[in-house]
N, C-alpha and C positions, 0 to 999 in steps of 0.2 A: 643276623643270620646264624652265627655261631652257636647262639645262646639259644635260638628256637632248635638248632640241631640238637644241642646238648638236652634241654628238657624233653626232648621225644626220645633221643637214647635212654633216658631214665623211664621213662613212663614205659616205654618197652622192655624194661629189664624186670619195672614191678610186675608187667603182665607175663613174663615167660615165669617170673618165679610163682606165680599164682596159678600159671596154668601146668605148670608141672606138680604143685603142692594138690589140686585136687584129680590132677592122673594116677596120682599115685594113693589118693582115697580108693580111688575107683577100682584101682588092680589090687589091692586090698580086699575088696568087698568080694570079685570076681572070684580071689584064691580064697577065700573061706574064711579070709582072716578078722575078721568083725567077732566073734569072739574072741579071743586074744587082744584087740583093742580095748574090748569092752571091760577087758582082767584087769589091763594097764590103767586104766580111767579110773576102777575102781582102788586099786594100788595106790596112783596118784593122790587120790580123798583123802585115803587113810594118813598117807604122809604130811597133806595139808595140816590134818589136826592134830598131829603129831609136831610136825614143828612150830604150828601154834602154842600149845602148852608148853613145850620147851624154850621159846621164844621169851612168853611170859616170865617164866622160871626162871630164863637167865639175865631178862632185866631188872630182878627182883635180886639175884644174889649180888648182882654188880654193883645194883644200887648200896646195898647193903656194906658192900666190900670196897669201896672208892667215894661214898659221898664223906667222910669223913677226911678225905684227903683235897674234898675241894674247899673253895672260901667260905662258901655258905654256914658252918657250923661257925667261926670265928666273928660272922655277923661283920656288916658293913660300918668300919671305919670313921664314917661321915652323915650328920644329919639325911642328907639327902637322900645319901645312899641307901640310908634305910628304907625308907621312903620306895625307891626303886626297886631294891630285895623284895617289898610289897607286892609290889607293880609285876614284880617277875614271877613270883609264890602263886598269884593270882593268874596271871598269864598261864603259867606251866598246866594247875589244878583243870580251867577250863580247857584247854588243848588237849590236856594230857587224856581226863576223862573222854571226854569227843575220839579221839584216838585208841583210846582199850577199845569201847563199845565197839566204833567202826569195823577195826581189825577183827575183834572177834569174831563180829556177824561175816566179814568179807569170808575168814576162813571156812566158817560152819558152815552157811550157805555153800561152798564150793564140796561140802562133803554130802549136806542132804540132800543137794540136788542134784545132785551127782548123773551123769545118763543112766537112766532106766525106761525099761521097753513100757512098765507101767503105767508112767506119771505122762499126764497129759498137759499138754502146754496151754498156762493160761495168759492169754494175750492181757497187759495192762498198760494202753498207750497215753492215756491222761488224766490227771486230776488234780483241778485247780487250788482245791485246797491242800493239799500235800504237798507240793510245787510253791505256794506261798508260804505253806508253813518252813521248810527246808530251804527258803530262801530270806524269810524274814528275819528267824530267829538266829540265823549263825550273823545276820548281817548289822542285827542289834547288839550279840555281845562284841563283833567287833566293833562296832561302832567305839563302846565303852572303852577297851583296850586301848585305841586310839587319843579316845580324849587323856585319858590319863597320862600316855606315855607324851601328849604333845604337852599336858599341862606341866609335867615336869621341865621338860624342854625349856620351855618358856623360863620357869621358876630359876633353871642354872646361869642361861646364858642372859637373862635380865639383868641389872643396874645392882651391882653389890653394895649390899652397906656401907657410910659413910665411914665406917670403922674397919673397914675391912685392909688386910694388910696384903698393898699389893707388888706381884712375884713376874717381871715378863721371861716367858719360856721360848727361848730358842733352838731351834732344830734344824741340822744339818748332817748331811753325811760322814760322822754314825756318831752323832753325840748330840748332847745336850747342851748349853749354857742359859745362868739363869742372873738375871739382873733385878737389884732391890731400888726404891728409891731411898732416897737417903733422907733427911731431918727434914727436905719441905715436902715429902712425902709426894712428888712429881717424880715422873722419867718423863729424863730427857728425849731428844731428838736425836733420830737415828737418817741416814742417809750412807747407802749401798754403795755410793762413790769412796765414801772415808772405809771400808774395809780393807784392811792390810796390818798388817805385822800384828803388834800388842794391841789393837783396836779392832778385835776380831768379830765385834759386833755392828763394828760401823757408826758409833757415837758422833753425835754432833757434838762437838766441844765447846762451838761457838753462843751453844741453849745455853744461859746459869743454869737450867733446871738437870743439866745432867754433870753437875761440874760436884755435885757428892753423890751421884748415882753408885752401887754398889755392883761387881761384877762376883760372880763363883763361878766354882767349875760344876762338876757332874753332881754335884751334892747339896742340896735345898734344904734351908730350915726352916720350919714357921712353928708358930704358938697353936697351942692345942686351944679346943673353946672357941675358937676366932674366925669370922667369915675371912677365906683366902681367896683373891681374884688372882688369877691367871690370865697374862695378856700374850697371847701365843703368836709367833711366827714363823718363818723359817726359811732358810736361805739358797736352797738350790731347787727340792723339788717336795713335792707333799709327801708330810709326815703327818702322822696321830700321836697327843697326848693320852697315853692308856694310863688311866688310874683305877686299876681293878679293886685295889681294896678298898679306896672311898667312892668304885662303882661311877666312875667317870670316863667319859672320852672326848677329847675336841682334836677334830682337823689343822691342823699347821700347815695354813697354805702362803707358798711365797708370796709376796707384794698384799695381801690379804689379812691382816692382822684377824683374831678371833678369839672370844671370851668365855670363862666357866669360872664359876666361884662354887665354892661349899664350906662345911666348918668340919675340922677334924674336930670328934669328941674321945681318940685314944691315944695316947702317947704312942713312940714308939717300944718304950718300956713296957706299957702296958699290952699293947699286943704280944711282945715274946711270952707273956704270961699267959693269955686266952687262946694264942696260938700252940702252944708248949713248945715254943722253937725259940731257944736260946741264941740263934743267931737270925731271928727276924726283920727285915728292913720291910716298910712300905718303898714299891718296886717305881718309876717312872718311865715306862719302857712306848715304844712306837708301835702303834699296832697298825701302820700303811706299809707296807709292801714298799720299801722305799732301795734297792739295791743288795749287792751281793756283801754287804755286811752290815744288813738289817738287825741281824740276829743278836748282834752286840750293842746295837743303842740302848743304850740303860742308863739312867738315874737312879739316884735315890734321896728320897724325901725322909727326913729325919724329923718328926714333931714331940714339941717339948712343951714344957712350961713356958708360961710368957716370962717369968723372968727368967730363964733358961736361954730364951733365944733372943729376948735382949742383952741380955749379956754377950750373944753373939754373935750379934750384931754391933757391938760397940765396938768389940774386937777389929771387925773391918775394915780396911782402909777404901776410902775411893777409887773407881777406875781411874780415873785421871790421872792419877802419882803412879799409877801401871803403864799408861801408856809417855807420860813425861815426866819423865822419873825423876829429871833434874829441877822439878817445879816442887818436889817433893822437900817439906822443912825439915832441916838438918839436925839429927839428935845432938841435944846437949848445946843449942842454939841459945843465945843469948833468954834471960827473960822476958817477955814481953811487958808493955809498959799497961796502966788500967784502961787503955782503951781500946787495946785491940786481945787486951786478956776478954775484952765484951764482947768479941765478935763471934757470931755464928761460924759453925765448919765453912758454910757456903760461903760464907763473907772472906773469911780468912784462905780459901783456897781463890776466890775472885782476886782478891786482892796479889797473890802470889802468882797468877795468871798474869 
C-alpha cells in the first residue's frame, strides 16, 4: 500500500509541474509575450552554433596540447598491445567520425529549424528502408568491434607458450607480491590456512614443488623478447592488474585464480629513451576501486635482458630460508662431498628440510 501511495504522489507531482509549465505558456501568449519568446528561440540557435564551432575548436586544440603527454605516442610496450592500440585507433576513427557528423547535424538542425511562422510542418512517421538502413549498418560495424576485441580476449588469457616465464601476482590491501618458480619451473601450493608471519603468501611447504619457489616484494623482473604469464590472485577483496603500458588488465579475484600472458618487446632502458623520461618505470598499479588506500598500490615491473634477469634471478634465494631461516646452510659450511656437490637446489633444500 506504501509503494502504490508513493508512486501516485510522483505521478501527481509530474502532472502539477506539467500543468503549471503549460499555464504559464498560456499567460505568455495572453500578455503579448510570443514575441519576445520567439527573440529568445532565435538567440538560443545562434548560441547552438556558436558553441558548436567552439566546441570543435576546443577539442582540436586539446587534442593537440595533451596528446603528447598521453601513452599513445611512446607506443604500446608489448606485442599484444600493439595489437590492441590497433583495435583502439580503429574503434576511436569509427566512433569518433559517427560522433562529429552526428553532433553537427544535432546542432545545425537546432539552428535551421529553428520556429518560424513560415516553415510548415512536414510529418515523416515511417520508412522501412531508413529504419533498416540506421539499424543494420551501425549494428554490422559493431558487430566487427566485438569480434576483435573478443578475439584478442581469447589470444591473452589462452594457454602461454611452453617457454614462457611464469610470474604469480598477488594483491592485497594496498600492495603487491610477486612469486617466481624456481629450477623446476612449478609453483608450489598455496593454502590461506598457512598465512602468517614470513609466510605472507600462505605457501604450502609440505609441495617439493614450492620448496625453491622464489618470493619479491613490490618489484618484478622479467626478460624482454619473452612470453610472461601472469597467475593473478588476491587475498582479501578484488583487485585489478593494470598494465597500461603493455595495454593489459586482469581482475584479482579472492579464491579465484586468473590468467594474462604477453611478451614485452622494450626494455625498461629502452622506454626512458622513446619516452624522454629519464626516470621511466613500467607502472603495475590496480585499477578496482579496492579501499581508502587504493591510490598507492603500485608496482613496478623492471624488463631486461634475458641475461640481465637471469642473473637476477640467481641472485635469489628461496622463500623457504625466509620463512625458516634455520633450515638455511650455514656460510663457510664444510665442503660438500661429490655427491651432494650433484644435487639440485630442490634436492639440496629437500634434503635440509
Amino acid at each position: 500500500m506504501t509503494q502504490i501511495l508513493l508512486i501516485a504522489i510522483v505521478v501527481m507531482i509530474f502532472v502539477v509541474i506539467f500543468q503549471i509549465a503549460k499555464a504559464s505558456e498560456y499567460v505568455s501568449v495572453l500578455k503579448g509575450e510570443e514575441k519576445a519568446r520567439k527573440q529568445t528561440n532565435k538567440i538560443n540557435a545562434f548560441l547552438l552554433i556558436s558553441f558548436l564551432i567552439l566546441g570543435l575548436v576546443g577539442v582540436w586544440w586539446c587534442n593537440d596540447m595533451y596528446y603528447s603527454k598521453t601513452l599513445f605516442p611512446q607506443g604500446a610496450a608489448s606485442e599484444m598491445g600493439q595489437k590492441i592500440d590497433l583495435m583502439l585507433y580503429i574503434t576511436i576513427g569509427v566512433t569518433g567520425v559517427v560522433f562529429v557528423i552526428t553532433q553537427i547535424l544535432l546542432f545545425w538542425f537546432a539552428f535551421k529549424y529553428q520556429e518560424n511562422d513560415d516553415n510548415k510542418v512536414y510529418y515523416f512517421p515511417h520508412n522501412t528502408k531508413l529504419e533498416l538502413l540506421w539499424t543494420t549498418v551501425p549494428a554490422i560495424f559493431l558487430t566487427v568491434l566485438v569480434v576483435f576485441g573478443l578475439k584478442y580476449w581469447f589470444k591473452i588469457t589462452s594457454d602461454a607458450p611452453k617457454d614462457a616465464v611464469v610470474v604469480e601476482v598477488t594483491g592485497h590491501q594496498f600492495g603487491w607480491e610477486f612469486r617466481y618458480p624456481g629450477p623446476d619451473n612449478i609453483l608450489g601450493k598455496k593454502n590461506f590456512k598457512l598465512t602468517k608471519g614470513a609466510n605472507s603468501l600462505g605457501v604450502d611447504f609440505n609441495d617439493p614443488a614450492s620448496l625453491d619457489d622464489i618470493h619479491v616484494g613490490a618489484t618484478m623482473h622479467i626478460p624482454v623478447n619473452k612470453p610472461i604469464k601472469f597467475v593473478i590472485n588476491a587475498q582479501d577483496v578484488i583487485h585489478d592488474v593494470g598494465l597500461s603500458h603493455f595495454r593489459m588488465k586482469m581482475d584479482a579475484v579472492p579464491g579465484i585464480p586468473t590468467t594474462l600472458w604477453f611478451t614485452p618487446i622494450y626494455t625498461t632502458e629502452e622506454m626512458k629513451i622513446r619516452s624522454g623520461n629519464p626516470n621511466f618505470v613500467y607502472e603495475l598499479s590496480c585499477d578496482q576501486m579496492c579501499g581508502k588506500g587504493h591510490f598507492s598500490m603500485r608496482g613496478v615491473i623492471i624488463v631486461e635482458s634475458e641475461a640481465d634477469y637471469k642473473k637476477w634471478l640467481a641472485s635469489q634465494e628461496p622463500e623457504y630460508y625466509t620463512v625458516f631461516p634455520d633450515k638455511k646452510p650455514k656460510t663457510g659450511a664444510p665442503a660438500t662431498t661429490d655427491s651432494t656437490a650433484k644435487q639440485t637446489p630442490l634436492a639440496a633444500i629437500t634434503a635440509g628440510k
